[in-house]
C-alpha positions as CSV (number, residue, x, y, z in Angstrom):
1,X,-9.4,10.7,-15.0
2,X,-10.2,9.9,-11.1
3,X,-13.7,8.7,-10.0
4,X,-15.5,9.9,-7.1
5,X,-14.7,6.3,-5.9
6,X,-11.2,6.2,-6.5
7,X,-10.9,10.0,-5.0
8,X,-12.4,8.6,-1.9
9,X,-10.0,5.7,-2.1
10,X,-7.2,8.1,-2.4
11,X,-8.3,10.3,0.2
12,X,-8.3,7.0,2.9
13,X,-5.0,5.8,1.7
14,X,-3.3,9.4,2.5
15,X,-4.9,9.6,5.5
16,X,-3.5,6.4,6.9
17,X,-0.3,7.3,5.5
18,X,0.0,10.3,7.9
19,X,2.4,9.1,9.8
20,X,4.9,7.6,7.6
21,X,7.6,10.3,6.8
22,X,8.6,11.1,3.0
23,X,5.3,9.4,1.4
24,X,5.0,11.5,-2.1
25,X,1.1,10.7,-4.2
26,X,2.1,10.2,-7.6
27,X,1.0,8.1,-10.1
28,X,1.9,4.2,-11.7
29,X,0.5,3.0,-14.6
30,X,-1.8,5.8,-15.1
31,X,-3.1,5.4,-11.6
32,X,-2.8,7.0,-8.4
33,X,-0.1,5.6,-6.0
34,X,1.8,6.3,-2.6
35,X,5.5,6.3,-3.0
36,X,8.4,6.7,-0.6
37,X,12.2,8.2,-2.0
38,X,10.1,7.5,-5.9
39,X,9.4,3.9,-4.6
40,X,6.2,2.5,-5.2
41,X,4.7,0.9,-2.1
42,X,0.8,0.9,-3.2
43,X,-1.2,1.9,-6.0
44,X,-4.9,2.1,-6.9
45,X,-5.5,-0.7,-9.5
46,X,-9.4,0.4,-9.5
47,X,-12.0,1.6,-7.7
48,X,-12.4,-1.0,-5.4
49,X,-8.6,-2.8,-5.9
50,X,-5.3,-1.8,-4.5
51,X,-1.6,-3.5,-5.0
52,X,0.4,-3.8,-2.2
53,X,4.3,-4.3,-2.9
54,X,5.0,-7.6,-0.5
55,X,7.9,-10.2,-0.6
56,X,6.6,-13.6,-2.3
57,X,6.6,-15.1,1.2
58,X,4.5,-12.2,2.9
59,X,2.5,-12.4,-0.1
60,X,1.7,-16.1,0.1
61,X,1.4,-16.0,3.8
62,X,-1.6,-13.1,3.7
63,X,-3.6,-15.0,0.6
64,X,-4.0,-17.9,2.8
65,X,-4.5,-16.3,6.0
66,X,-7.1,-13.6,4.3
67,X,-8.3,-14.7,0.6
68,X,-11.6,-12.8,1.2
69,X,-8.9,-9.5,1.5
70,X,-5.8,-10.6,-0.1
71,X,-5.5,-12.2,-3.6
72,X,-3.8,-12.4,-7.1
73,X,-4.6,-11.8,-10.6
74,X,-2.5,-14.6,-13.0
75,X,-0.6,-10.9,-14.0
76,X,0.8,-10.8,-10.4
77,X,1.5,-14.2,-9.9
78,X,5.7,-14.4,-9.6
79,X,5.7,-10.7,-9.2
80,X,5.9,-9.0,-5.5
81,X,2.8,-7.7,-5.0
82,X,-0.7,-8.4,-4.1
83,X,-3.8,-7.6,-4.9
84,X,-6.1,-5.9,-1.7
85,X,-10.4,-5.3,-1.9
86,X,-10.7,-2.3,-0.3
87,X,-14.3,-2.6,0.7
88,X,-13.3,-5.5,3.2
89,X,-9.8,-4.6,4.4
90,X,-10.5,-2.5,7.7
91,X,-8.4,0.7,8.3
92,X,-6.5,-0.6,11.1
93,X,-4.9,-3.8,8.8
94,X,-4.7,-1.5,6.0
95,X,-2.7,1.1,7.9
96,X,-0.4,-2.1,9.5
97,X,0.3,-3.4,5.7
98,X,1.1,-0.2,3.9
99,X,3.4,0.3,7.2
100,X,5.3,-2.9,6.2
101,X,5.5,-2.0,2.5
102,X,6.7,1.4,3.3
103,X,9.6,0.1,6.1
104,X,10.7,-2.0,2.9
105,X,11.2,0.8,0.8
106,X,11.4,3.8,2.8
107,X,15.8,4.6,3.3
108,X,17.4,4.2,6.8
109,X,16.9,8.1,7.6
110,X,13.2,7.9,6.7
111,X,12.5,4.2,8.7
112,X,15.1,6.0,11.3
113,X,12.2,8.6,12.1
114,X,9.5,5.9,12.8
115,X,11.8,4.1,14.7
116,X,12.6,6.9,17.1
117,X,9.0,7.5,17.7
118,X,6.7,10.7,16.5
119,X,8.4,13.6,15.8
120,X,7.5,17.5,17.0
């Protein structure tokens, strides 16, 4: 099912999410994705594609500010999410933007942990 590509994708994406509390791996339309409380915040569309859950207005924002990392497919376009190439987005924007998505999904106890500062 995975690729070596999209392992290697996966592997990066977990890593980042470290230090976000509750994120589960699962899976969305037959795909590998982080979730928070069963809410998807990112999948893996392909090997070298990811979709970010983001309000239209974060979404909009991010196209025009970063179209060489940010775009959308005409089957995303109303929907709130965005489209992200991997390749170019570096590890320290990825890590801010799957932040973001998680705070809006994540409940109060999880974002409550965050907020407080690292734990242990």
């Amino acid at each position: 099912m995975a690729n070596d590509e999209t392992e290697t994708l996966l592997a990066r994406l977990q890593r980042l999410a470290a230090g976000l509390p509750g994120v589960e791996t699962g899976t969305s339309y037959g795909t590998p994705a982080l979730k928070v409380a069963g809410k998807l915040f990112l999948r893996i569309k392909d090997a070298g594609t990811l979709v970010l859950m983001a309000p239209m207005d974060e979404k909009e924002r991010l196209i025009e500010m970063a179209p060489e990392i940010y775009h959308e497919t005409d089957h995303y376009k109303g929907w709130p999410a965005l489209l992200l190439r991997a390749a170019v987005i570096d590890d320290g924007e990825l890590q801010q933007r799957m932040a973001e998505a998680w705070r809006r999904k994540a409940p109060a106890r999880l974002r409550k942990l965050v907020a407080d500062g690292p734990t242990g």
